[in-house]
KOLNUVEX-283643 format. One record per atom (N, C-alpha, C): residue number from 0; chain; atom name; x, y, z. Coordinates in nm, 2 decimals. Layout:
KOLNUVEX-283643
{num=NUM, chaine=A, atome=CA, x=X, y=Y, z=Z}
...
end
This chain:
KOLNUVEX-283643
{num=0, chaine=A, atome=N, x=11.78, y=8.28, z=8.58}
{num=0, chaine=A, atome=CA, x=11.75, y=8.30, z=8.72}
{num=0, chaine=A, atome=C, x=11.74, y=8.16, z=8.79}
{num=1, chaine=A, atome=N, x=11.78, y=8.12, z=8.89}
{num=1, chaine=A, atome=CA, x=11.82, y=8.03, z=9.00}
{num=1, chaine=A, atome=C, x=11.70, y=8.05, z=9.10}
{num=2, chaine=A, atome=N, x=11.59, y=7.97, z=9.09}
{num=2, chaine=A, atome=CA, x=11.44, y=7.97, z=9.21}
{num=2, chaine=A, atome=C, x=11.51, y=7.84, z=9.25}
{num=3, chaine=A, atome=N, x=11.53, y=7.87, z=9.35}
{num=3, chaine=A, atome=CA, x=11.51, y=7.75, z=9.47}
{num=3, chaine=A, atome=C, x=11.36, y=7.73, z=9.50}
{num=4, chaine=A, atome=N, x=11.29, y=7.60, z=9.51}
{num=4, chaine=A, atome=CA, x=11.15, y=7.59, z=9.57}
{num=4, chaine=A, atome=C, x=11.15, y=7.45, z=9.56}
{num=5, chaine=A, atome=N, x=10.99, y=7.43, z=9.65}
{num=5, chaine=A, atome=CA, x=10.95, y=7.31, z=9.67}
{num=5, chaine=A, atome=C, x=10.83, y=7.31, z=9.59}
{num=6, chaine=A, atome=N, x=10.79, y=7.20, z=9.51}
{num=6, chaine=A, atome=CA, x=10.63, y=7.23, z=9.46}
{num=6, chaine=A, atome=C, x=10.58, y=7.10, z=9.49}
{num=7, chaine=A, atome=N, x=10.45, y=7.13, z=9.51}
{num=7, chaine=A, atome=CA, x=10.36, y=7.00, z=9.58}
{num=7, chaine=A, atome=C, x=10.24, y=7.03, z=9.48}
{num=8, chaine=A, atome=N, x=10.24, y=6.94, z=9.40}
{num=8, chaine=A, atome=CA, x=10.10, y=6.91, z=9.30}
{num=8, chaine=A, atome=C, x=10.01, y=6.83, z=9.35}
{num=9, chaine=A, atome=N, x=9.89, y=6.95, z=9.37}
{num=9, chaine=A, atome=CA, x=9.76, y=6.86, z=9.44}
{num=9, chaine=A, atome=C, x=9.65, y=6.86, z=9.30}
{num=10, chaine=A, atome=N, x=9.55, y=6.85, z=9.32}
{num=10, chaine=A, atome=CA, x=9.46, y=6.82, z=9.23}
{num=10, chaine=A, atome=C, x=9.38, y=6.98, z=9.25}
{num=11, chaine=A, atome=N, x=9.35, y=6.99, z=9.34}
{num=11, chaine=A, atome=CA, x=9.31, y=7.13, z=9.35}
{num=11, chaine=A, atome=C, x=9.37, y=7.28, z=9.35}
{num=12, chaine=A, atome=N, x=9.52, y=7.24, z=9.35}
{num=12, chaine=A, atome=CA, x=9.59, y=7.36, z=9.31}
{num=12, chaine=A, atome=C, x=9.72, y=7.35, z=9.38}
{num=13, chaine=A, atome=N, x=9.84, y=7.41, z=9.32}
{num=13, chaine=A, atome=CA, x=9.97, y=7.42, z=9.29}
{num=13, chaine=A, atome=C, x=10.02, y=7.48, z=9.44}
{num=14, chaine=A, atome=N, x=10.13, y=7.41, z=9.57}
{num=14, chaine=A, atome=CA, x=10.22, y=7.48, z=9.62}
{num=14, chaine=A, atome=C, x=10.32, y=7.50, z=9.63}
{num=15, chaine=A, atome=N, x=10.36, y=7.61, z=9.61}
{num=15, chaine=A, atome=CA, x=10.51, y=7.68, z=9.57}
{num=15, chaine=A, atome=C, x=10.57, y=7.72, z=9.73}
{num=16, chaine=A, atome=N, x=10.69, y=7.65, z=9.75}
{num=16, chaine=A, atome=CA, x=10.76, y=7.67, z=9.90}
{num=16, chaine=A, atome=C, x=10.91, y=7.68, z=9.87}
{num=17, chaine=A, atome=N, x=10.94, y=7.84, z=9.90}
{num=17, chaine=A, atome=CA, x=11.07, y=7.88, z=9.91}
{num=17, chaine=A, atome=C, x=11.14, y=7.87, z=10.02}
{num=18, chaine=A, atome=N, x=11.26, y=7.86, z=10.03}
{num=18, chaine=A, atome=CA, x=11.31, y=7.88, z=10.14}
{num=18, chaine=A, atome=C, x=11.32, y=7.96, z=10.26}
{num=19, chaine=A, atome=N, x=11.33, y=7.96, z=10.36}
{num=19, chaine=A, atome=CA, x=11.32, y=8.08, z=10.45}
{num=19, chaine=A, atome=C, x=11.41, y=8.18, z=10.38}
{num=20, chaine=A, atome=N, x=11.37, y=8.32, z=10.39}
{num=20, chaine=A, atome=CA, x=11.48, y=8.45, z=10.36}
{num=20, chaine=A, atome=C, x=11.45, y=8.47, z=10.20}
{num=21, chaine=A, atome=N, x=11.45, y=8.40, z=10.12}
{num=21, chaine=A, atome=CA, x=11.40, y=8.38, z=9.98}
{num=21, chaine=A, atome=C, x=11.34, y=8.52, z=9.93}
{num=22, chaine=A, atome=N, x=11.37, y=8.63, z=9.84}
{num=22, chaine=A, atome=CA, x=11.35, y=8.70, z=9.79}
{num=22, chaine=A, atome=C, x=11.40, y=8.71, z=9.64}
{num=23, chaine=A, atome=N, x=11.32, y=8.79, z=9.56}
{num=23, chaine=A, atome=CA, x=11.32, y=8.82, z=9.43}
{num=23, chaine=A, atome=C, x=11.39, y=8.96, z=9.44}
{num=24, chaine=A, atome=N, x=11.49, y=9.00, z=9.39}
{num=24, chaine=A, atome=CA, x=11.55, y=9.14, z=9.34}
{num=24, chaine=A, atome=C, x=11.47, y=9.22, z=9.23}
{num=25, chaine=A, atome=N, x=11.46, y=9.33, z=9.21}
{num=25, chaine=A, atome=CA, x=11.31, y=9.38, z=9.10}
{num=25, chaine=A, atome=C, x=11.38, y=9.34, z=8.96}
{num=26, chaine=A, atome=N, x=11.50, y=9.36, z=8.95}
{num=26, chaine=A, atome=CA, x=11.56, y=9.29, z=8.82}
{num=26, chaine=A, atome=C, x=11.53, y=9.20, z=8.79}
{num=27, chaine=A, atome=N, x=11.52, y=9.06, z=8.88}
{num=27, chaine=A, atome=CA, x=11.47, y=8.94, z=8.86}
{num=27, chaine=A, atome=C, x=11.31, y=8.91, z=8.78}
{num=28, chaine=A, atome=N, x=11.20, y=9.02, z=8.87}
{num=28, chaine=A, atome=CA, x=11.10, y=8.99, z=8.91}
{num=28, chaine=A, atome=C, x=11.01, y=8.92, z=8.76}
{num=29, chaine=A, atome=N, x=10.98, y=9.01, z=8.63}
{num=29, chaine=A, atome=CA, x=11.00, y=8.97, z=8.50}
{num=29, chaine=A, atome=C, x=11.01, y=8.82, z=8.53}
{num=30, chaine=A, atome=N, x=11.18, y=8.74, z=8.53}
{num=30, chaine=A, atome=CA, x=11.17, y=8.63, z=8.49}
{num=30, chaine=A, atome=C, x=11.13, y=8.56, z=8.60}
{num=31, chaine=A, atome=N, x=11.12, y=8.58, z=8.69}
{num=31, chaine=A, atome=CA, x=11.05, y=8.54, z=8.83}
{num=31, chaine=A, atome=C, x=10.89, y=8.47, z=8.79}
{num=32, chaine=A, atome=N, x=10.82, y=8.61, z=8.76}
{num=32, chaine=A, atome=CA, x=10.71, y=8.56, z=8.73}
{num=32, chaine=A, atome=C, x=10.67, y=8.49, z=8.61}
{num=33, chaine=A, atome=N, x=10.76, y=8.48, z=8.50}
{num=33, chaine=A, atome=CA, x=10.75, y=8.42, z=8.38}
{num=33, chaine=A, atome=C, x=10.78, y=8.21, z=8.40}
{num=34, chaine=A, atome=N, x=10.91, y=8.21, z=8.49}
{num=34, chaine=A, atome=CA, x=10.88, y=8.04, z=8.54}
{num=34, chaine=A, atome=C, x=10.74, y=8.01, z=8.66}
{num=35, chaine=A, atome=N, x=10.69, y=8.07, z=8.74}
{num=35, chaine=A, atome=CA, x=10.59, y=8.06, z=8.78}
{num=35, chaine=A, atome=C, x=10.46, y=8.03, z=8.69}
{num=36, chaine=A, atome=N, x=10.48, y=8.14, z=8.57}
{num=36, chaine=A, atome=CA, x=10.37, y=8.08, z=8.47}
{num=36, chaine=A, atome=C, x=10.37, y=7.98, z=8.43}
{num=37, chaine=A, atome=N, x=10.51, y=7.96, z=8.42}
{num=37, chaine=A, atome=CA, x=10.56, y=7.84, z=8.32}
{num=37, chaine=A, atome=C, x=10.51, y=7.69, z=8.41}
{num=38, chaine=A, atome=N, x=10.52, y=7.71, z=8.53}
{num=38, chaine=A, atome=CA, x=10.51, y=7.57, z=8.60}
{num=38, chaine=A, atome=C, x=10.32, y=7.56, z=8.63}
{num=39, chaine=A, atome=N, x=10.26, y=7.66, z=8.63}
{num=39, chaine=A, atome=CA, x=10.09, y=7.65, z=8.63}
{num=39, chaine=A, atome=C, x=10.09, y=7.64, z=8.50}
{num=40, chaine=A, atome=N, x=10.15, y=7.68, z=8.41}
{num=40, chaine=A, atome=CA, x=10.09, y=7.61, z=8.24}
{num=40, chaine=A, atome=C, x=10.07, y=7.46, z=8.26}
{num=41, chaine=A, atome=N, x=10.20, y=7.39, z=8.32}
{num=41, chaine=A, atome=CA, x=10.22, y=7.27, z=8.33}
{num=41, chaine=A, atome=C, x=10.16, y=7.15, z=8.32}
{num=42, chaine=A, atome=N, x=10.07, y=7.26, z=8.48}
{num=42, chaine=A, atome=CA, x=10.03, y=7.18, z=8.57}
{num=42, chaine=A, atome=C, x=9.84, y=7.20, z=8.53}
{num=43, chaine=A, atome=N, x=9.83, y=7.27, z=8.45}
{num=43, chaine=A, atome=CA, x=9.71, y=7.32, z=8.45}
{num=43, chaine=A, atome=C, x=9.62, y=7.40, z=8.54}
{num=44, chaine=A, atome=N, x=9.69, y=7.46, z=8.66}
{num=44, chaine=A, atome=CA, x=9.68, y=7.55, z=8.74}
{num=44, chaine=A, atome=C, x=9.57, y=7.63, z=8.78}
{num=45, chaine=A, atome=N, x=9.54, y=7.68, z=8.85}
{num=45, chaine=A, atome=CA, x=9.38, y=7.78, z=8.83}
{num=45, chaine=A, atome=C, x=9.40, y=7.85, z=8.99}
{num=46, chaine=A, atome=N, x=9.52, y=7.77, z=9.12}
{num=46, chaine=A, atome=CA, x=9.53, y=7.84, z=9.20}
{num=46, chaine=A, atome=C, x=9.64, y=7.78, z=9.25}
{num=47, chaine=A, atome=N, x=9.72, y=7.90, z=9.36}
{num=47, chaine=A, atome=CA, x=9.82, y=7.89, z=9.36}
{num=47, chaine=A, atome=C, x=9.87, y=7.93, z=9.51}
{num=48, chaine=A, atome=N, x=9.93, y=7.86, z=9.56}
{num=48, chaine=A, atome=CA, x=10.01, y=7.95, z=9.70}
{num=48, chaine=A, atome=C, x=10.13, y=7.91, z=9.69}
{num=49, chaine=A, atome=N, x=10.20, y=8.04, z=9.73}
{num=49, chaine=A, atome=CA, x=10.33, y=8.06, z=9.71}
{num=49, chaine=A, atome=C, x=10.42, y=8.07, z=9.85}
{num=50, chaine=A, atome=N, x=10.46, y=8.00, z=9.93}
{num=50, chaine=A, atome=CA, x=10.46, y=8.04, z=10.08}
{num=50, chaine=A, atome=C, x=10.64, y=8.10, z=10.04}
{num=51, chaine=A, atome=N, x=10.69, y=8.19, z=10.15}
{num=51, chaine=A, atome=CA, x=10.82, y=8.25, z=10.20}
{num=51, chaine=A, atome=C, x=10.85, y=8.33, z=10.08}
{num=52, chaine=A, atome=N, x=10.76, y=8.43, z=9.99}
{num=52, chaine=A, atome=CA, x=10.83, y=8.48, z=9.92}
{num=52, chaine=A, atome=C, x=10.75, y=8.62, z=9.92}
{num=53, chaine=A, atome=N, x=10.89, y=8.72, z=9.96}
{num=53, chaine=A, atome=CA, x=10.90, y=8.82, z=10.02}
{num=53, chaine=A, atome=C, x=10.91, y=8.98, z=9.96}
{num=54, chaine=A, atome=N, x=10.87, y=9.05, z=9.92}
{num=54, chaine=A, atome=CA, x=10.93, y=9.17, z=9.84}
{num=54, chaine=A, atome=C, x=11.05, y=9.23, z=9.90}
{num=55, chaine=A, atome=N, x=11.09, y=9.22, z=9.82}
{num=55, chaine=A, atome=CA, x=11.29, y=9.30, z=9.86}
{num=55, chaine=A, atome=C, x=11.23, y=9.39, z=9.91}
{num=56, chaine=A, atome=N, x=11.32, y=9.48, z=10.04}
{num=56, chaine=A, atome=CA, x=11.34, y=9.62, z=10.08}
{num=56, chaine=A, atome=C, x=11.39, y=9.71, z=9.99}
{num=57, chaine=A, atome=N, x=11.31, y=9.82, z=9.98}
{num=57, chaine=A, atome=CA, x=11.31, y=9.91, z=9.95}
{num=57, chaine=A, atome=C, x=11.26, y=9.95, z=9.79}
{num=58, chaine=A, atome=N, x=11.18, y=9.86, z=9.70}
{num=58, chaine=A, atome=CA, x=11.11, y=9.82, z=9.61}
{num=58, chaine=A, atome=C, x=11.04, y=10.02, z=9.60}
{num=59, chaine=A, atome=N, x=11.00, y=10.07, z=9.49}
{num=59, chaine=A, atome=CA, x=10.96, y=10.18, z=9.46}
{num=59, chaine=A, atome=C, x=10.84, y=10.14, z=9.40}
{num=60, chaine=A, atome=N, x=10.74, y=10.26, z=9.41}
{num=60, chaine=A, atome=CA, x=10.60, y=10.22, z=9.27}
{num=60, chaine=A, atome=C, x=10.63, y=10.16, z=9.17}
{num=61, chaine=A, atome=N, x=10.72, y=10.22, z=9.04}
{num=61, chaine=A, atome=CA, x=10.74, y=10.19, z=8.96}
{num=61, chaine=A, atome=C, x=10.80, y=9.97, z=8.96}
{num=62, chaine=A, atome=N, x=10.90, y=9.95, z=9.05}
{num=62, chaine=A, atome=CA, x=10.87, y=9.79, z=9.08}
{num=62, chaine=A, atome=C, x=10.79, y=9.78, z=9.08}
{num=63, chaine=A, atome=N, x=10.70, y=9.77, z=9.21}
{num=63, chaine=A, atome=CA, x=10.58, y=9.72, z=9.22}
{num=63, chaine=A, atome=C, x=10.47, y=9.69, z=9.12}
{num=64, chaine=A, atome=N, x=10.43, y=9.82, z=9.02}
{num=64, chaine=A, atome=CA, x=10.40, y=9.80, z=8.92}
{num=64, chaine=A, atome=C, x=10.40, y=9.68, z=8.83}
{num=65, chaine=A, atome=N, x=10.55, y=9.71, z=8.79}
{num=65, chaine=A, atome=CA, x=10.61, y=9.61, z=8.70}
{num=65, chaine=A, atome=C, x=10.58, y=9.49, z=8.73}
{num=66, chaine=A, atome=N, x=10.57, y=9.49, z=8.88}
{num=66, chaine=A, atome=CA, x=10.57, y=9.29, z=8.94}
{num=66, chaine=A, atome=C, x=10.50, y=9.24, z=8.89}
{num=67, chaine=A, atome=N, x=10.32, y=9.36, z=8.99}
{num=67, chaine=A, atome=CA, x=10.25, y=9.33, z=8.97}
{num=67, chaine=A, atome=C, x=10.14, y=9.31, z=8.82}
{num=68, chaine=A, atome=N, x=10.19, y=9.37, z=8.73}
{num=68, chaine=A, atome=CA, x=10.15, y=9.34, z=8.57}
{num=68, chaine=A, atome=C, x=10.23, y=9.25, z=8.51}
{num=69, chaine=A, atome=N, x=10.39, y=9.20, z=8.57}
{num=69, chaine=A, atome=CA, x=10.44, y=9.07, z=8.44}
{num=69, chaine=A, atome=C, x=10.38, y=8.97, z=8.57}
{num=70, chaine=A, atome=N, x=10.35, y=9.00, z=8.68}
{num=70, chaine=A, atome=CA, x=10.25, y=8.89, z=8.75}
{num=70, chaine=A, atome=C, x=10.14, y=8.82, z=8.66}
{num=71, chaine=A, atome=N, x=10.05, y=8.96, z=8.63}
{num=71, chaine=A, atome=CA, x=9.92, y=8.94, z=8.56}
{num=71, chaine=A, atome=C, x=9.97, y=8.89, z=8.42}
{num=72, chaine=A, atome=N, x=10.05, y=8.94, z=8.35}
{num=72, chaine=A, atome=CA, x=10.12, y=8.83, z=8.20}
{num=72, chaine=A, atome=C, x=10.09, y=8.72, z=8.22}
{num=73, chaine=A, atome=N, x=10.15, y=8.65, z=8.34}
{num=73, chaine=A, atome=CA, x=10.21, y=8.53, z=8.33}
{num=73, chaine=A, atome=C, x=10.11, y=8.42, z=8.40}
{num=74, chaine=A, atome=N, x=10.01, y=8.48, z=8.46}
{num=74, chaine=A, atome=CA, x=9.95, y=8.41, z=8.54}
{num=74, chaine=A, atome=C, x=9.76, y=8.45, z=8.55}
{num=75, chaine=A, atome=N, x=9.76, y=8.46, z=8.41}
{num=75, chaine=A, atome=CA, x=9.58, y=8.51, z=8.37}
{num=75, chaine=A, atome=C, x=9.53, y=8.35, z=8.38}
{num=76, chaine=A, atome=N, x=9.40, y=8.42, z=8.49}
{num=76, chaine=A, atome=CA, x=9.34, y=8.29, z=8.51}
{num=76, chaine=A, atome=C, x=9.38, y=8.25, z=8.65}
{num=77, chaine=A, atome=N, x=9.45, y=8.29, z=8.72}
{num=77, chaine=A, atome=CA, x=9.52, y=8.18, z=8.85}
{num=77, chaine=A, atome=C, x=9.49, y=8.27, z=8.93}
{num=78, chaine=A, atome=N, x=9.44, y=8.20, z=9.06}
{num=78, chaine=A, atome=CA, x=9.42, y=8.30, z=9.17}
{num=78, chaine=A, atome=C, x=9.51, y=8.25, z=9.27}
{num=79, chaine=A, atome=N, x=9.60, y=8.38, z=9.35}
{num=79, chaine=A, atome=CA, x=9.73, y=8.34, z=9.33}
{num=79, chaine=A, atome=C, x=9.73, y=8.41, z=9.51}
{num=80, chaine=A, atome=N, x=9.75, y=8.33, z=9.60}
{num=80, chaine=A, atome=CA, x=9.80, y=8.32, z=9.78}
{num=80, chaine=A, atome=C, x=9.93, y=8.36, z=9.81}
{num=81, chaine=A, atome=N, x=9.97, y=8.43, z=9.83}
{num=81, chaine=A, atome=CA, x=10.11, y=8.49, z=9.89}
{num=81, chaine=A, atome=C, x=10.09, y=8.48, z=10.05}
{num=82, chaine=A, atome=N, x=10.19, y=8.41, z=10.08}
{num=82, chaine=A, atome=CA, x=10.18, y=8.34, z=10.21}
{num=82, chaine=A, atome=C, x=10.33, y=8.40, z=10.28}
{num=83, chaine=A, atome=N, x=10.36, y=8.49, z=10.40}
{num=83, chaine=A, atome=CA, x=10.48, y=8.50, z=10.43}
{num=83, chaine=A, atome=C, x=10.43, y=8.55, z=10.60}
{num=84, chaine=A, atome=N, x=10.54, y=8.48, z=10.64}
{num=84, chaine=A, atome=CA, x=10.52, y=8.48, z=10.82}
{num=84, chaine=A, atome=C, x=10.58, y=8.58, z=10.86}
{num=85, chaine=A, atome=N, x=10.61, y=8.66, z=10.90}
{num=85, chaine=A, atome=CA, x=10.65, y=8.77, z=10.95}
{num=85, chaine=A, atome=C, x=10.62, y=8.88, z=10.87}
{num=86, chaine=A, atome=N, x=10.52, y=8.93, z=10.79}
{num=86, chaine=A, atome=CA, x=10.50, y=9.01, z=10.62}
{num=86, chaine=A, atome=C, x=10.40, y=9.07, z=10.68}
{num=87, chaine=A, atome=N, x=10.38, y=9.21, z=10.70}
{num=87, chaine=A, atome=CA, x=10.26, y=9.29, z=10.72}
{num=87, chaine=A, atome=C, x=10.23, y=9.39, z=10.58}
{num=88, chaine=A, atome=N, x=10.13, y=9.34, z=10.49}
{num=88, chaine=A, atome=CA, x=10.08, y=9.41, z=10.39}
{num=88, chaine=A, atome=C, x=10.12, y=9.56, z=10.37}
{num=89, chaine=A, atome=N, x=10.13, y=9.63, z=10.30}
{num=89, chaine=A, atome=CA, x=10.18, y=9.82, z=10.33}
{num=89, chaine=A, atome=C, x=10.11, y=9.85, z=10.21}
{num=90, chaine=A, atome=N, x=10.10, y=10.01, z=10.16}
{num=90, chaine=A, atome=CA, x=10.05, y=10.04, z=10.07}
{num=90, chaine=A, atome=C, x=10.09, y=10.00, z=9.93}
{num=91, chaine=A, atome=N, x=10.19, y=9.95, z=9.89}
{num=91, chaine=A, atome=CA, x=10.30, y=9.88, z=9.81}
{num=91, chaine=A, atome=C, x=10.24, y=9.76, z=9.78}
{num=92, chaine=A, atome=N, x=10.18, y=9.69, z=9.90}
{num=92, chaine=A, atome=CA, x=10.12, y=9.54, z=9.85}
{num=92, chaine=A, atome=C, x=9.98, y=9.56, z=9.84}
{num=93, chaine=A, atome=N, x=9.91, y=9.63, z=9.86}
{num=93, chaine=A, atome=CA, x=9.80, y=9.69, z=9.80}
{num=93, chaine=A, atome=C, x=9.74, y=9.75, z=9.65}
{num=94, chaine=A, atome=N, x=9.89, y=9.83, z=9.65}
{num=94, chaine=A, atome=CA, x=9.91, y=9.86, z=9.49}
{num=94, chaine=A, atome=C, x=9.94, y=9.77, z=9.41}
{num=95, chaine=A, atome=N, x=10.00, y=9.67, z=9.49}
{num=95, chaine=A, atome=CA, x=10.07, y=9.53, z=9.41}
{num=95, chaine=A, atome=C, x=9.95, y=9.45, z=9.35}
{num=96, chaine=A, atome=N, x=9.87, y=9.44, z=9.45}
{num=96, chaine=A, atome=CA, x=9.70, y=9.32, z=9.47}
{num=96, chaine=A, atome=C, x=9.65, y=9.42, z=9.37}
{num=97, chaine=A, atome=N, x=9.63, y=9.57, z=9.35}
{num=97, chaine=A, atome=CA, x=9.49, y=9.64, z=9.27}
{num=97, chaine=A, atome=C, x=9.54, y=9.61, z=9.11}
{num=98, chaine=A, atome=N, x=9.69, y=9.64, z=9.08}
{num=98, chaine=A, atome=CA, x=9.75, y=9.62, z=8.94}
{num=98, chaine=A, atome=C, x=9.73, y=9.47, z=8.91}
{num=99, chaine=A, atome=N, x=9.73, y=9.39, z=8.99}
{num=99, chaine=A, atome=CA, x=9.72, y=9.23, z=8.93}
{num=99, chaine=A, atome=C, x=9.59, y=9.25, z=8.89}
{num=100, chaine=A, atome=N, x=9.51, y=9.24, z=9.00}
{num=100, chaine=A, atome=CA, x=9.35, y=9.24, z=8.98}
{num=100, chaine=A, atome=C, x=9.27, y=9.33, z=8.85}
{num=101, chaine=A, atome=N, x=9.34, y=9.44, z=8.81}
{num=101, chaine=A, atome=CA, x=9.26, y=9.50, z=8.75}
{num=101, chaine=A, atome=C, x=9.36, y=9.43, z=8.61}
{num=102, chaine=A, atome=N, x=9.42, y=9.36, z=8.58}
{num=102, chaine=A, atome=CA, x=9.47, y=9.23, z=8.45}
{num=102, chaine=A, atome=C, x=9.40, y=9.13, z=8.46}
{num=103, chaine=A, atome=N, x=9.33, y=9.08, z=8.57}
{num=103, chaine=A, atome=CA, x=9.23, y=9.01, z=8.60}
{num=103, chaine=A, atome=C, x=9.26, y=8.89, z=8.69}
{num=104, chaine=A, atome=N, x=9.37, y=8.94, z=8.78}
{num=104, chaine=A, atome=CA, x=9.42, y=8.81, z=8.85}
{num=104, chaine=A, atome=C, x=9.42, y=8.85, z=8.97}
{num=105, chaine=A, atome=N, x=9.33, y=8.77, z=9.07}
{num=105, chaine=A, atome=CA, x=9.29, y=8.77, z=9.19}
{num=105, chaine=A, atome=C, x=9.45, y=8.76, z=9.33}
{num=106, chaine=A, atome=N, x=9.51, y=8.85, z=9.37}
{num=106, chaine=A, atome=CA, x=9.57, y=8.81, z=9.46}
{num=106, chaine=A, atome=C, x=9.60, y=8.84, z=9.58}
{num=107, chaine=A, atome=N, x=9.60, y=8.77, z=9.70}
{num=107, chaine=A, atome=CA, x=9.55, y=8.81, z=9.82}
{num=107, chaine=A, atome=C, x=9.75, y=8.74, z=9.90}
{num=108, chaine=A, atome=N, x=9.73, y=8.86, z=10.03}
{num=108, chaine=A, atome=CA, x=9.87, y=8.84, z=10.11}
{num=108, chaine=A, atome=C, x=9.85, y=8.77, z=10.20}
{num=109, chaine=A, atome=N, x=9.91, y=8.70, z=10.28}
{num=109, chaine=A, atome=CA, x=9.80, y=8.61, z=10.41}
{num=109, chaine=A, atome=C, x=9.97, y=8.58, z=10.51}
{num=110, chaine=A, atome=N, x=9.88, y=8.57, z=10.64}
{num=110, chaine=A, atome=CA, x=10.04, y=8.53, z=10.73}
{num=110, chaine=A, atome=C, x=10.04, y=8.41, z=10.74}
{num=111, chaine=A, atome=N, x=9.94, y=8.32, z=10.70}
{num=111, chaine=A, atome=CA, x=9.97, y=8.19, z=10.76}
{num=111, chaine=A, atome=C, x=9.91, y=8.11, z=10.68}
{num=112, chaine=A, atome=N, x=9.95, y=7.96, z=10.63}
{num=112, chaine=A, atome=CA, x=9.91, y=7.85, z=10.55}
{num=112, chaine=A, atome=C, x=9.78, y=7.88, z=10.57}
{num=113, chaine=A, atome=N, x=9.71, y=7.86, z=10.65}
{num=113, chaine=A, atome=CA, x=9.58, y=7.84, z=10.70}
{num=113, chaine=A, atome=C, x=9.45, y=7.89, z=10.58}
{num=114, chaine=A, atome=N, x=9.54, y=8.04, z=10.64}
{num=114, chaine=A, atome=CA, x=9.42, y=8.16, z=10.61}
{num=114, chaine=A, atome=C, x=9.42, y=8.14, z=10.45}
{num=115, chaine=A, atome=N, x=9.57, y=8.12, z=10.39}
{num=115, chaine=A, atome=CA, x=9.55, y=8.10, z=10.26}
{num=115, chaine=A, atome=C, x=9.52, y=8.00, z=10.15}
{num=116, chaine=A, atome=N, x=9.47, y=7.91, z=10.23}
{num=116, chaine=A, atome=CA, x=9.40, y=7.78, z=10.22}
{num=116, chaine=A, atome=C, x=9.26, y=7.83, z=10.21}
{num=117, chaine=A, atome=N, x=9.26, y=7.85, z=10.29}
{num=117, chaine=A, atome=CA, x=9.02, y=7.88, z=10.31}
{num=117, chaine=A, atome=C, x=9.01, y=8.04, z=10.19}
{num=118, chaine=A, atome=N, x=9.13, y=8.10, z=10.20}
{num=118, chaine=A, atome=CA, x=9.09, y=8.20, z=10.10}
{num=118, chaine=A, atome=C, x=9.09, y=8.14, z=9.94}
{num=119, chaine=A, atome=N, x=9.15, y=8.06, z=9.91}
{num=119, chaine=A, atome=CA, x=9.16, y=7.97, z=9.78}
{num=119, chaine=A, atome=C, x=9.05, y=7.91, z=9.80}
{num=120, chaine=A, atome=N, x=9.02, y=7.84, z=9.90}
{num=120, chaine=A, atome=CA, x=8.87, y=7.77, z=9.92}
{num=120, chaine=A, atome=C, x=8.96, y=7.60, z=9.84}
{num=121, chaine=A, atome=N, x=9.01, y=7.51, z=9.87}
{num=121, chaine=A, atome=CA, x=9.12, y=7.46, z=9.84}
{num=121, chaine=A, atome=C, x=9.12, y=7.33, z=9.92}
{num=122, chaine=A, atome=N, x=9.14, y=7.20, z=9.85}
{num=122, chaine=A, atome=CA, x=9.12, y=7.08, z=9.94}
{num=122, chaine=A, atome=C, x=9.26, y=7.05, z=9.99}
{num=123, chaine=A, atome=N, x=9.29, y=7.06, z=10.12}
{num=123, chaine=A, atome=CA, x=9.46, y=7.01, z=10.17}
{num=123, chaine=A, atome=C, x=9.46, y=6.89, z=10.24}
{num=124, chaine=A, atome=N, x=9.32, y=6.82, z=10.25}
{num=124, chaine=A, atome=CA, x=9.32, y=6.66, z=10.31}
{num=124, chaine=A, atome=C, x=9.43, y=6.56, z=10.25}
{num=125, chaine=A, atome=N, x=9.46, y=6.44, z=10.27}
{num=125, chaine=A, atome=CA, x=9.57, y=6.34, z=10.24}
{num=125, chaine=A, atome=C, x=9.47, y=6.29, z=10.14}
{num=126, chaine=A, atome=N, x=9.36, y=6.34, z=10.04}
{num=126, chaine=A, atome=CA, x=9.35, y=6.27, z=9.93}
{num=126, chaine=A, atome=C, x=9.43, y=6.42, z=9.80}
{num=127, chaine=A, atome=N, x=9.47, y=6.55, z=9.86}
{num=127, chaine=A, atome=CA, x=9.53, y=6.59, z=9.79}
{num=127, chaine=A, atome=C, x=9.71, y=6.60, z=9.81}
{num=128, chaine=A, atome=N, x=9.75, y=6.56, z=9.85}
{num=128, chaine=A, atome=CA, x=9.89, y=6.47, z=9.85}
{num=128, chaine=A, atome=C, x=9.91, y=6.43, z=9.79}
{num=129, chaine=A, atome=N, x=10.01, y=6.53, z=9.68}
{num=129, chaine=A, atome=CA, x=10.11, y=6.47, z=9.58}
{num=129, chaine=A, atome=C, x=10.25, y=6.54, z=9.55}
{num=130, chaine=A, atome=N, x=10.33, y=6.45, z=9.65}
{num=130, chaine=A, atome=CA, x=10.46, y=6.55, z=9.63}
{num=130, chaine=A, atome=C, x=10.53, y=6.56, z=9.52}
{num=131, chaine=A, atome=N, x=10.58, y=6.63, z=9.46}
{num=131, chaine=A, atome=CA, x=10.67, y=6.62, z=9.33}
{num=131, chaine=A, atome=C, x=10.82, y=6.71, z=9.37}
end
């Protein structure tokens, strides 16, 4: 699988920036979330925002599911910010957030950098600037 992204290693936690339009197909999702683990193993990780990445149209329970548990596989321990600008949460991303959570992985949907900044609780001052 082919992730286009940007990652910015801070000391306080990992950000992940896709491209605008940027979507995972549910076929993907599996290895999707398996390099995501792979790069907070890395990095030693504990929190994470992921900005522009979007759930495909027309995703069923059963996706969602799946996302949301090889999510929880890959990323125990990491409390994990989904960040997308035009994205209004539905019962899908709800079921998405309760299946992670109840594997034990905290994850919250947010519209704007901001919000998902203060929800990580997360230092973004110029002493955490570190581009990679």
């Amino acid at each position: 699988m082919d992730v286009s992204f940007e990652l910015k290693v801070k000391p306080t936690h990992l950000h992940l920036k896709h491209p605008p339009g940027f979507q995972v197909a549910a076929a993907e999702i599996a290895d999707y979330w398996s390099s995501v683990g792979k790069i907070c193993r890395e990095h030693s990780c504990r929190k994470l925002i992921i900005e522009s990445f979007e759930p495909e149209e027309g995703q069923d329970t059963i996706d969602v599911f799946d996302s949301g548990r090889t999510l929880a596989e890959n990323l125990a321990g990491v409390k994990v910010a989904l960040c997308h600008q035009n994205y209004t949460p539905d019962e899908l991303s709800t079921f998405f957030q309760t299946v992670a959570q109840n594997r034990g992985v905290k994850v919250g949907f947010f519209p704007s950098l901001d919000e998902a900044v203060r929800w990580l609780d997360v230092d973004t001052g110029e002493t955490a600037e570190q581009l990679h």
